[in-house]
C-alpha positions in Angstrom: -0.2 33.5 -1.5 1.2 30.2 -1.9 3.6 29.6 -5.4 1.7 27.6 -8.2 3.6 24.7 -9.6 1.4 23.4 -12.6 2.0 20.0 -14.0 0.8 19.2 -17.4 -2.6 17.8 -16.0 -3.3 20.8 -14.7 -2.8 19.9 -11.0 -1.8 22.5 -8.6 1.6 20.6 -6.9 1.8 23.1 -4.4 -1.5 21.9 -2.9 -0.5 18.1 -3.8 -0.9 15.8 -0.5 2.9 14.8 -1.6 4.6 18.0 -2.5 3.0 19.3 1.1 4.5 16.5 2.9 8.3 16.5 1.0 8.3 20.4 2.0 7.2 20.1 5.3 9.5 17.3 6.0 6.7 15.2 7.6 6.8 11.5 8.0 3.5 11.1 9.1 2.2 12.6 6.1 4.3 10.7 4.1 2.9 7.5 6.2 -0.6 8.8 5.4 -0.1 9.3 1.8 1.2 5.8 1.4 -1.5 3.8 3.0 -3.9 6.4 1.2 -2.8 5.5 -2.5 -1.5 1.5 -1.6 -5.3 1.4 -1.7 -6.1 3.9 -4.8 -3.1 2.7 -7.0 -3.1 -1.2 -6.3 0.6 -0.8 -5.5 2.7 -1.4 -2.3 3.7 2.7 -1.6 5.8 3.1 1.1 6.8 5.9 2.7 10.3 6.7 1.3 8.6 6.7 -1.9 6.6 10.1 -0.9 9.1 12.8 -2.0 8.3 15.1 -5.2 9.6 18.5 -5.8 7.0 19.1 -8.0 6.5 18.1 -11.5 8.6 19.9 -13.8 10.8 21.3 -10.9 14.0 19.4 -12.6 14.3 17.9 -8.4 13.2 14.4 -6.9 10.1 12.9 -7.9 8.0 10.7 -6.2 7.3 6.8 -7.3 3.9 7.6 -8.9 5.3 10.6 -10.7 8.5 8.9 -11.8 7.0 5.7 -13.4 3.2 5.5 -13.0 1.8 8.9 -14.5 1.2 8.2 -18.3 0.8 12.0 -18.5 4.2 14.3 -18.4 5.8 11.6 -20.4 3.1 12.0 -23.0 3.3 16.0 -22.6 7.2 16.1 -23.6 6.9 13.4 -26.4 4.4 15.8 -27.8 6.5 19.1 -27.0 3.8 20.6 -24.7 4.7 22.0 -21.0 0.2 21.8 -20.3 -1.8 19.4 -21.5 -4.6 22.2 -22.2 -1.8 23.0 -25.6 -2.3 19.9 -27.0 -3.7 19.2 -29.8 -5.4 16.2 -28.4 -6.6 18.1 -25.5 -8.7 16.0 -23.8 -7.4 12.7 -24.3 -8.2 9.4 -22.9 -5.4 9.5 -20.6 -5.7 12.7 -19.3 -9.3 11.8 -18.6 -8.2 8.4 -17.1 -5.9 10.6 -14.8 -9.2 13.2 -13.6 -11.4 10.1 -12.7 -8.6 8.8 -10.8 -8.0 11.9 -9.0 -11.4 12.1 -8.5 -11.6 9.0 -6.3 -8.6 10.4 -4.2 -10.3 13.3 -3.0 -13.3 11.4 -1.7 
């Protein structure tokens, strides 16, 4: 059974496309994943910027998850590890966030 890492949206980082390629070590992946969310994201990804540890791991974190997810940062300003505990559960952004996510599994 593979180890669950839950970020505060509620995503599974163990099955993430990123996490996957940072533990495997694969450049290809990393490629893949660039080209993959250049086009979902509107921003230039390269492949250096494909390396998470997962999102409350305390270890490297990808460029998306460092300074493009409105959601962790909104999760510790409101001194909740899951966004399910919040009071505000489900916000705007968090629903911005499954839509988006949404349109990367297609």
């Amino acid at each position: 059974m593979s180890e669950k890492r839950i970020a505060p949206c509620g995503i599974d980082c163990s099955i993430c496309d990123m996490y996957v390629a940072t533990k495997t070590n694969s450049d290809q992946m990393r490629q893949e994943i660039a080209e993959k969310w250049t086009k979902l994201f509107h921003y230039n990804f390269q492949k250096d910027d494909i390396n998470c540890d997962g999102c409350l791991s305390g270890g490297k974190l990808g460029m998306y998850c460092q300074t493009m997810c409105e959601i962790k940062p909104c999760a510790i300003g409101r001194g909740v590890t899951n966004c399910e505990d919040c009071s505000d559960y489900e916000c705007d952004k968090l629903k911005k966030n499954r839509k988006e996510s949404e349109s990367y599994v297609q």
